[in-house]
TIKE-642313 format. One record per residue (C-alpha): x, z, y. Coordinates in steps of 0.2 Angstrom, whole numbers, plus 2048, in hexadecimal, padded with zeros to 3 digits. Layout:
N
(site (X, Z, Y))
...
***
This chain:
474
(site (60D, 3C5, 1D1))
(site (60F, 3B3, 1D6))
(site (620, 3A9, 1D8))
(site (628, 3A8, 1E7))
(site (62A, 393, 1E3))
(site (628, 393, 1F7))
(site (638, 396, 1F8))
(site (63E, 388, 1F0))
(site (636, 37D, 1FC))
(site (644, 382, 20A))
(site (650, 372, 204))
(site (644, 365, 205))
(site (63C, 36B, 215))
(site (648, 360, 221))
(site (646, 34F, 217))
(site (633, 351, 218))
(site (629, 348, 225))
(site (621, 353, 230))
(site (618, 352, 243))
(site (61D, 35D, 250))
(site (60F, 369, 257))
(site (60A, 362, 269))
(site (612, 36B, 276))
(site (601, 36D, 282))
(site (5F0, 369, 27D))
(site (5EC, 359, 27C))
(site (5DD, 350, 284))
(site (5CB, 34B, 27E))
(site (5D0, 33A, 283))
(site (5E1, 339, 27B))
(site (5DB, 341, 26B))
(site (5CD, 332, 26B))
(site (5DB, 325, 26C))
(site (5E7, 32F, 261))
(site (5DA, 32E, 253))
(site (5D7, 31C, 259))
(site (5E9, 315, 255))
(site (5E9, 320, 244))
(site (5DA, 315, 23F))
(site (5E1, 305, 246))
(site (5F2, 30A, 23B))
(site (5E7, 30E, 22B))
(site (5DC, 2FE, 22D))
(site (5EB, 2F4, 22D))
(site (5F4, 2FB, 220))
(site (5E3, 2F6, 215))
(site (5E5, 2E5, 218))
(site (5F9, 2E5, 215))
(site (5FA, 2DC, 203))
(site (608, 2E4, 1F9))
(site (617, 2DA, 1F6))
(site (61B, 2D5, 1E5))
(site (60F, 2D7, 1DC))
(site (608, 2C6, 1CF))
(site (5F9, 2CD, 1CC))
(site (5EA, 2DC, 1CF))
(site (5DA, 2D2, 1C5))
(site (5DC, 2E1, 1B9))
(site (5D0, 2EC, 1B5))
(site (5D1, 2F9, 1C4))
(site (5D3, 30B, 1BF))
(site (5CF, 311, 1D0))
(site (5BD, 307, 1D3))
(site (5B1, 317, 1D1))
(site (5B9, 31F, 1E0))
(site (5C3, 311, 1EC))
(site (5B6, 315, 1F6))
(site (5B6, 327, 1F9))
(site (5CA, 327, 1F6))
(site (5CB, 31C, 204))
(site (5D6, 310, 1FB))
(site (5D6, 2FD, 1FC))
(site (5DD, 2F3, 1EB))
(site (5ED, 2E7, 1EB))
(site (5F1, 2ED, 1FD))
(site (5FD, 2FC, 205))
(site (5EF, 308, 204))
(site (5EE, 304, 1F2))
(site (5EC, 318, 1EF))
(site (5E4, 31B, 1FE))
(site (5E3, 32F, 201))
(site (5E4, 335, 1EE))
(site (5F6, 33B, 1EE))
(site (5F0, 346, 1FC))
(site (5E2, 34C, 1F8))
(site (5E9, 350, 1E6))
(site (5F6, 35A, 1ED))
(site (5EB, 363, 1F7))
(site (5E2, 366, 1E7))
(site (5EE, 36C, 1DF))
(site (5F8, 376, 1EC))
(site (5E7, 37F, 1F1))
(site (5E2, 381, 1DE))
(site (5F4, 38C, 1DA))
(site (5F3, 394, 1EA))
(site (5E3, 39B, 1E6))
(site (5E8, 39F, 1D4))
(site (5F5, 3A8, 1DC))
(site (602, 39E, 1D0))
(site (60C, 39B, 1E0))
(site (60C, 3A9, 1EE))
(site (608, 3A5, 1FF))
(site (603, 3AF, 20D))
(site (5F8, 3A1, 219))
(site (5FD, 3B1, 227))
(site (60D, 3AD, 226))
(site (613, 39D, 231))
(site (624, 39A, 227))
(site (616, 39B, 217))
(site (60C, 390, 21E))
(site (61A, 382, 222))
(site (621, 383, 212))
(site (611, 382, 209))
(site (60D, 373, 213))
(site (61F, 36B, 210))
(site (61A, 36F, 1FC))
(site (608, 366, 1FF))
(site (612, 356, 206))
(site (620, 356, 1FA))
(site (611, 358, 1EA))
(site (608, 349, 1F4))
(site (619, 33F, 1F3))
(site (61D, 343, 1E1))
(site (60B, 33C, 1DE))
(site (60C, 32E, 1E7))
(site (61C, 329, 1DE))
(site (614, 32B, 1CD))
(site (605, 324, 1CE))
(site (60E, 314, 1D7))
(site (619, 314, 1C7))
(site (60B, 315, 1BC))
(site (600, 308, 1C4))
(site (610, 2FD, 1C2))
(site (614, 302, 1AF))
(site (602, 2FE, 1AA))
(site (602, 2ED, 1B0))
(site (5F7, 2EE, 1BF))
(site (601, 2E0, 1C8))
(site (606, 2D7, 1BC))
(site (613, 2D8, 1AB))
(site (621, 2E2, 1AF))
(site (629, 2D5, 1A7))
(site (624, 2C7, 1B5))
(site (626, 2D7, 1C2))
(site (63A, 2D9, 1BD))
(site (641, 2EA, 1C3))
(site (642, 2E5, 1D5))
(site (630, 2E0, 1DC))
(site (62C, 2F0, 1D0))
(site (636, 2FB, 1DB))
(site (631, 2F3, 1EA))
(site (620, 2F5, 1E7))
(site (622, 307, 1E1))
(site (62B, 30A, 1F4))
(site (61E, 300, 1FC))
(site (610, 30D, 1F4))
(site (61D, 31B, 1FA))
(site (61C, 316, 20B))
(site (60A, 312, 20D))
(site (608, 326, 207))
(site (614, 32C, 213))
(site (60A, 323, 221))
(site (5FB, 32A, 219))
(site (603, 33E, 217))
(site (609, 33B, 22B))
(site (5F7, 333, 234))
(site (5EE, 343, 22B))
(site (5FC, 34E, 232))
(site (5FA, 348, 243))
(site (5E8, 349, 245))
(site (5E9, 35C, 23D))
(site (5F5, 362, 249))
(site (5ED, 35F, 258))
(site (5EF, 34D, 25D))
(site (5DE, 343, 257))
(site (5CE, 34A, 252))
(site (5C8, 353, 23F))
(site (5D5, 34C, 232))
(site (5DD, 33C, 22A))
(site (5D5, 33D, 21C))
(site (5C3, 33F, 222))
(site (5C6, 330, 22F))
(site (5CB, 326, 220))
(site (5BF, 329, 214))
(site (5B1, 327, 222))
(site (5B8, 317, 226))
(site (5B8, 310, 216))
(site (5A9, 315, 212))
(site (59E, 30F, 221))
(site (5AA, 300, 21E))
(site (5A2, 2FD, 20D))
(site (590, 301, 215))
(site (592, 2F3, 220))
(site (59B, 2E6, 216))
(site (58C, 2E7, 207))
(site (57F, 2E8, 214))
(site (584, 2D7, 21E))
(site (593, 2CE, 214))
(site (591, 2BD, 214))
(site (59C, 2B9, 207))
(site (592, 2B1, 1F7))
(site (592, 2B4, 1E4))
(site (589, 2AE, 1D4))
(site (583, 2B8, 1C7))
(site (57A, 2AC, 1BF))
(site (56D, 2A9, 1CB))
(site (576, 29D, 1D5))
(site (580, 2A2, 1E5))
(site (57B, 2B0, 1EE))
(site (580, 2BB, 200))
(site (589, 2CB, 1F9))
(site (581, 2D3, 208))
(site (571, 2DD, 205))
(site (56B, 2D6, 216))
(site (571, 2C6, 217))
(site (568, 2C2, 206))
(site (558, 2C8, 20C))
(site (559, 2BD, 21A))
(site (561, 2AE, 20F))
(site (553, 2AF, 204))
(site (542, 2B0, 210))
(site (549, 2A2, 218))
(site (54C, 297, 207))
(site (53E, 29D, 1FC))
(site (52C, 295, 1FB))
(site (526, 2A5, 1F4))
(site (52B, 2B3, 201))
(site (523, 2C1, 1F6))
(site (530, 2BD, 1E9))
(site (53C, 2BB, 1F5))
(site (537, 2CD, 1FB))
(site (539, 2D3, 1EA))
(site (54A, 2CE, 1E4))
(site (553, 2D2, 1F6))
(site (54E, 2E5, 1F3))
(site (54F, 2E5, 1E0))
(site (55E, 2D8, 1DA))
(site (569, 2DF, 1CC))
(site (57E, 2E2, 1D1))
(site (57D, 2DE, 1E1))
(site (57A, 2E7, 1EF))
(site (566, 2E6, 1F4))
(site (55B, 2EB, 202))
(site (554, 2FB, 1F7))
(site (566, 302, 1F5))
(site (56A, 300, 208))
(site (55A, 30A, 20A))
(site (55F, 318, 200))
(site (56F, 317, 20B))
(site (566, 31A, 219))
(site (55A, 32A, 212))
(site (568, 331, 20C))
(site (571, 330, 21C))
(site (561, 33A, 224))
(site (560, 346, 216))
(site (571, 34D, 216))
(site (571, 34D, 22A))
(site (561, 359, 228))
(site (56A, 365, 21D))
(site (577, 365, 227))
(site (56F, 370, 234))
(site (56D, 37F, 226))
(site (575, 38E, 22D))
(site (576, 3A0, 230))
(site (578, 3A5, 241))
(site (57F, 3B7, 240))
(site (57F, 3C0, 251))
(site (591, 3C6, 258))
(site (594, 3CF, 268))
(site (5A4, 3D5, 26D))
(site (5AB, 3E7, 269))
(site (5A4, 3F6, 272))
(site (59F, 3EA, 280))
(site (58B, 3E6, 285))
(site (589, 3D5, 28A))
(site (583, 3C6, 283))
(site (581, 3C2, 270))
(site (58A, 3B3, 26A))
(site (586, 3AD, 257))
(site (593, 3AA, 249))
(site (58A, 39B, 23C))
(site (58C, 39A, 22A))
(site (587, 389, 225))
(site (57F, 384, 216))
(site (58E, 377, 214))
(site (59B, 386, 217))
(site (5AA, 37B, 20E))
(site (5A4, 36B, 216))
(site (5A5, 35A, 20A))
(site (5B8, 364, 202))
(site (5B0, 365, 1F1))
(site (5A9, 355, 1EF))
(site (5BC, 34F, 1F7))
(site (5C5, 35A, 1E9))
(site (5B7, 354, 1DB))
(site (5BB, 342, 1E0))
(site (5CD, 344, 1DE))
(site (5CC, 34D, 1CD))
(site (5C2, 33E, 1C7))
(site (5CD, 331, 1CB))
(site (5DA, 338, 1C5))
(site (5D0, 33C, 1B4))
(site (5CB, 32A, 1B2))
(site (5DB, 324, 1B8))
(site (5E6, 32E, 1AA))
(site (5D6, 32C, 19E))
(site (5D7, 317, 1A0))
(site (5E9, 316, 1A0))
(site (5EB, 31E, 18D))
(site (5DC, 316, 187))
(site (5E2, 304, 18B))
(site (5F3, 30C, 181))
(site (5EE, 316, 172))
(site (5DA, 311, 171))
(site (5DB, 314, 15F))
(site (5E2, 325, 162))
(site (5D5, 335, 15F))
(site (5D9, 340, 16B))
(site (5DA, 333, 177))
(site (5C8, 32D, 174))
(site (5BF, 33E, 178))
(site (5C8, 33D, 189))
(site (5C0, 32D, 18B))
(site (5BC, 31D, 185))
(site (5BB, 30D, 190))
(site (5B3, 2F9, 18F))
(site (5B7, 2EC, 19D))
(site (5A8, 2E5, 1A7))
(site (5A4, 2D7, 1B2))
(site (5A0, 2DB, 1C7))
(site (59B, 2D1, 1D2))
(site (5AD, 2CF, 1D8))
(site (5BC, 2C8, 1D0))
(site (5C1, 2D5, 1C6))
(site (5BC, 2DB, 1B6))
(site (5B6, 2EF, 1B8))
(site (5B9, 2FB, 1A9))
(site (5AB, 309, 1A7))
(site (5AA, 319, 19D))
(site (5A0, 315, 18D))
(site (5A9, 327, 183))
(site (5B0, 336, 185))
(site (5B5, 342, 193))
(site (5B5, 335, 19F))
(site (5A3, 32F, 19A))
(site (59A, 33F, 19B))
(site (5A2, 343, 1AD))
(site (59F, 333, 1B5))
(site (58D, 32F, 1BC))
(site (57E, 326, 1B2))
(site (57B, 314, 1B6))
(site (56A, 317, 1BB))
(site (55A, 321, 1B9))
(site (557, 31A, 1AA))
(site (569, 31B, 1A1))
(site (566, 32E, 1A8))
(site (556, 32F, 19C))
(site (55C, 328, 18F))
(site (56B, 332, 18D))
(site (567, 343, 190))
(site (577, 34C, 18C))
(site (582, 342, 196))
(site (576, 345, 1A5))
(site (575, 358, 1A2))
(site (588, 35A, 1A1))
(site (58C, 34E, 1AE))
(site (580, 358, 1B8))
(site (587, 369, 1B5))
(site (59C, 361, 1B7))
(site (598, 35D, 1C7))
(site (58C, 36C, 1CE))
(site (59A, 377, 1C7))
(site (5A8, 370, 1CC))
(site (5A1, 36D, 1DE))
(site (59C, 380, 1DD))
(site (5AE, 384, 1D6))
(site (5B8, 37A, 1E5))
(site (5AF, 380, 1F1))
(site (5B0, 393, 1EC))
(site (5C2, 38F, 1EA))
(site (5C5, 387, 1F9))
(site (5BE, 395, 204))
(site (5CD, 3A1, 1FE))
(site (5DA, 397, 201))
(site (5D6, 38F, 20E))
(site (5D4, 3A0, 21A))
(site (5C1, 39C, 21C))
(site (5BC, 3AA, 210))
(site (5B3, 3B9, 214))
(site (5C1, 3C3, 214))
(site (5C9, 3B7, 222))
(site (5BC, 3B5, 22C))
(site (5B7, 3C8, 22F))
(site (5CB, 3CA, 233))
(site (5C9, 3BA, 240))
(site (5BA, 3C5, 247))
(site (5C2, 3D5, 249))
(site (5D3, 3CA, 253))
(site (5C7, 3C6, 25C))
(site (5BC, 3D8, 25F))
(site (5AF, 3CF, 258))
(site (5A2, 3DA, 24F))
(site (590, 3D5, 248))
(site (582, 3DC, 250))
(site (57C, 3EA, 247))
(site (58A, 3EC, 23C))
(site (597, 3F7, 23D))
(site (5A9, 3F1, 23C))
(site (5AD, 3F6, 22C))
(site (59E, 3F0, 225))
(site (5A2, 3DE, 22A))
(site (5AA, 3D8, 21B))
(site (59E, 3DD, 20E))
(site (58F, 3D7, 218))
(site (598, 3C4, 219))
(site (59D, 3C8, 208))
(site (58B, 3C4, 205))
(site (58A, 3B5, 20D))
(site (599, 3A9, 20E))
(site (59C, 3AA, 1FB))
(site (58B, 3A5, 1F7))
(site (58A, 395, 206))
(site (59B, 390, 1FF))
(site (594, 391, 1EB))
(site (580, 38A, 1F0))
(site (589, 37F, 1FD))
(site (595, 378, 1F2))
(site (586, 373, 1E5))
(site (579, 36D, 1F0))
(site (589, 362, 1F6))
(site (58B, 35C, 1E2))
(site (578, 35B, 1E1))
(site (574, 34F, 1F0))
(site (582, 342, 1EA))
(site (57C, 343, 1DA))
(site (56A, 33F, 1E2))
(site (573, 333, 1ED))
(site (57C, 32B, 1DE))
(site (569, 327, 1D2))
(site (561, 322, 1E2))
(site (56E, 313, 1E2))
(site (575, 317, 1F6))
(site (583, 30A, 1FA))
(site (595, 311, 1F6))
(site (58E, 31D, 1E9))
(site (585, 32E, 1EE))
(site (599, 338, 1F1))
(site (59D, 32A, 1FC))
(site (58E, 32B, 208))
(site (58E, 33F, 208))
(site (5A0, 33D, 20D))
(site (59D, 32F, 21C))
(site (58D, 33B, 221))
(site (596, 34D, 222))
(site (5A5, 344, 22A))
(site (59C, 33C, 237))
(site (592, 34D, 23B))
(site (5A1, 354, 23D))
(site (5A8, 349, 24A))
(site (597, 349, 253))
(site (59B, 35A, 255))
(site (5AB, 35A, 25D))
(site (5A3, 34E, 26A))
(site (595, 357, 26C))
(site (5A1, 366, 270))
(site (5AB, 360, 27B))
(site (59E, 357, 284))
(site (595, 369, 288))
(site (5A7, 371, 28A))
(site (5AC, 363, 298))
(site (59D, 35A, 29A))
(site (5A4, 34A, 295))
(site (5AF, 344, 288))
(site (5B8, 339, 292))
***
C-alpha cells in the first residue's frame, strides 16, 4: 500500500504558482504567439547576467549537458530546466513505484500531484542555487558576503518560477507542445547555428581562428595559397567546430527524421457500427525523446554531486569510485573538468572512436548504462504517465473504440503485446542513435541533436494537423 503523502500537499496548494485552465479554446493563431512570447521571455532571461556574482571562470559542473538542459551560465537561466525536469523524475519515478499513491483518474489527485511536482522543482531549485554558491562557483563566499549570496540564490529562485510557469502555460492549453521541449529546441538549434557561422575568433595555437565551422572554411580558401590544405583542416581541425561535425549534424538530422515514421497502424472502427475504419498508430518512438530527457537530468545531477565532493574530499575512497575529475583547457575562457575515474567516468561518452577502442570496458558499460536506462525510463514512463496499455485500451473503450478483428475484451492483452515492446525497443534505439550521433562528432553532442529533431517533428505535426483540420494555420 502506498502513502497517502498527497494529502499533505493540501497546505501548500494556495502559495504555489499555478495557470488557470482557459476558459474557451483558444485559437491556432493565439497559441502560435502565446508560444512566441514564452520564447521571447525565456531568451531574455538567458541573456540577463545574475547580480552579484565576482566571478563564474570556474570549472563548470554543468558543461556536458547546458545544452540539452537548456541552461546558459552566469545568467538567470543559470539552471535552465533541470529543477524541472528532476522533479518530474522523481515525482514520476515514486509514482510508478507506487511509494506515493495517486490515482491520475482522479482530478483532485492529479492537481495535488502537480502542486507536489512544482513544489519538488522549487525545493530543487533552492538547493542547487545554494550549492552552486557554497562551492564557489561565483566567487569566495568570503568576497560574496551573506547578502549578494542570498540575492543570487532568490534571483535562481525566480528564474525557476518563471521557468515552472512558461511550461505550465503552454501545457494547459495556451501555446503549443511544452516549455521544456521549446526550450531545449531552442538552445540547441541556437548552438547549431552559433558554431556553424560564429564570427568570433580564437587561438589554440595556430594563430587566430573563426569559431564558426563555416566561417573558417571560408576564412581559410580565401587566405591560403594551398586550397587542398585549406580543404583539409576546415573539415578535420582538432576542438573546434569543423566542416566534418556540421556534416554529421546534418545526417543525423535525416536519420532520425526517417525513423520517425516507424509505426503500427492498428485498425479501429467504432462499436457495433459498419462504417469507415480509422487507424490507431504505435510508433516506434512511443515515449517520444522522455528518456533521453530523464537520462540527461540523472547525468547532471550525477556529475554535478560527483564534482562538487571530489574538489572536497578527493583524497577520500568512497569518493573516488563515484568519480574522479582533472580540469582542461576549451576553446573558451573557462577551464572544463572531465571524468578521468569512477562512476562518472564509465557513464559519460568516449572522446572519440579511438578512446572507444582503446578502452573497451568503459565503452561496453557506457553502452549498456545508457541502452538500459533509456529502456528503463521509457517503460516507466508509459505507466505513469497514462499512455500505458492498460490506459490506452480504457481511452478506446470511452470512446467505443474496438480493434478490428478483436473482441473487446481481448483488447488489452493484444496492446499488451505491442506498446510494452515500442516503449522498451523504442526507448533503446532512442539511447542507441545518440550514442551514434555522439562518436560521429554531430554539433551539441548526439542527446542534444536527437532532442532538437524529435522536438521539431513534433511541432511539424501540430501544424501539419491543424493545417488539414482548418486548411490554414493562420
Amino acid at each position: 500500500m502506498g502513502f497517502r503523502v498527497l494529502n499533505y500537499m493540501r497546505p501548500f496548494m494556495s502559495i504555489i504558482p499555478e495557470v488557470e485552465q482557459p476558459e474557451k479554446k483558444i485559437a491556432f493563431r493565439d497559441k502560435v504567439l502565446y508560444t512566441a512570447a514564452t520564447l521571447l521571455i525565456f531568451l531574455v532571461c538567458c541573456q540577463i547576467p545574475l547580480y552579484g556574482i565576482k566571478s563564474s571562470d570556474s570549472s563548470d559542473p554543468f558543461y556536458w549537458s547546458r545544452v540539452v538542459l537548456a541552461s546558459n551560465r552566469g545568467t538567470l537561466m543559470e539552471l535552465g530546466i533541470s529543477p524541472i525536469v528532476t522533479s518530474g523524475m522523481v515525482m514520476q519515478l515514486l509514482a510508478g513505484s507506487h511509494l506515493i499513491e495517486v490515482d491520475q483518474n482522479n482530478k483532485e489527485d492529479r492537481e495535488l500531484f502537480n502542486g507536489a511536482q512544482k513544489l519538488v522543482g522549487i525545493i530543487i531549485t533552492i538547493g542547487q542555487g545554494t550549492t552552486y554558491v557554497l562551492s564557489g562557483m561565483y566567487g569566495d563566499l568570503a568576497q560574496l558576503g551573506a547578502g549578494n549570496a542570498l540575492l543570487i540564490v532568490l534571483q535562481l529562485l525566480f528564474a525557476g518560477l518563471i521557468v515552472i510557469v512558461l511550461d505550465e502555460l503552454l501545457q494547459k492549453g495556451y501555446g503549443l507542445g511544452s516549455g521544456i521541449s521549446l526550450f531545449i529546441a531552442t538552445n540547441i538549434c541556437e548552438t547549431i547555428v552559433w558554431k556553424a557561422f560564429s564570427p568570433q575568433t580564437v587561438n589554440q595555437g595556430r594563430g587566430a581562428e573563426f569559431e564558426g565551422a563555416v566561417i573558417a572554411l571560408i576564412h581559410l580558401l580565401v587566405t591560403r595559397d594551398d586550397k587542398l590544405r585549406a580543404l583539409k583542416e576546415a573539415f578535420y581541425r582538432q576542438n573546434l567546430p569543423n566542416i566534418t561535425s556540421l556534416l554529421s549534424t546534418g545526417l543525423v538530422f535525416a536519420i532520425v527524421i526517417y525513423f520517425q515514421g516507424f509505426r503500427i497502424e492498428l485498425p479501429v472502427k467504432q462499436q457495433n457500427q459498419r462504417g469507415q475504419v480509422g487507424t490507431y498508430p504505435i510508433k516506434l518512438f512511443y515515449t517520444s525523446n522522455i528518456p533521453i530527457i530523464l537520462q540527461t537530468a540523472l547525468i547532471s545531477n550525477l556529475y554535478f554531486i560527483s564534482q562538487l565532493l571530489y574538489r572536497r574530499f578527493s583524497t577520500n575512497f568512497l569518493v573516488g569510485l563515484f568519480g574522479k575529475w582533472r580540469e582542461v583547457n576549451g576553446y573558451g575562457p573557462q577551464a572544463q573538468a572531465i571524468p578521468v575515474g569512477g562512476l562518472a567516468y564509465y557513464v559519460s561518452p568516449p572522446g572519440n572512436l579511438l578512446d572507444a577502442l582503446t578502452d573497451p570496458i568503459h565503452t561496453v558499460i557506457y553502452l549498456v548504462f545508457i541502452l538500459g536506462t533509456c529502456a528503463f525510463f521509457s517503460k516507466t514512463w508509459i505507466e505513469v504517465s497514462g499512455s500505458s496499455a492498460k490506459d490506452v485500451a480504457r481511452q478506446l473503450k470511452d470512446q467505443r473504440l474496438v480493434v478490428k478483428g478483436h473482441r473487446d475484451a481481448s483488447l488489452n492483452k493484444m496492446l499488451q503485446r505491442y506498446i510494452p515492446t515500442a516503449a522498451a525497443f523504442g526507448g533503446m534505439c532512442i539511447g542507441a542513435l545518440s550514442i551514434v550521433a555522439d562518436f560521429m562528432g554531430a554539433i551539441g553532442s548526439g542527446t542534444g541533436i536527437l532532442l532538437a529533431v524529435t522536438i521539431i517533428y513534433q511541432y511539424y505535426e501540430m501544424f501539419a494537423k491543424e493545417q488539414a483540420k482548418y486548411g490554414s494555420v493562420f
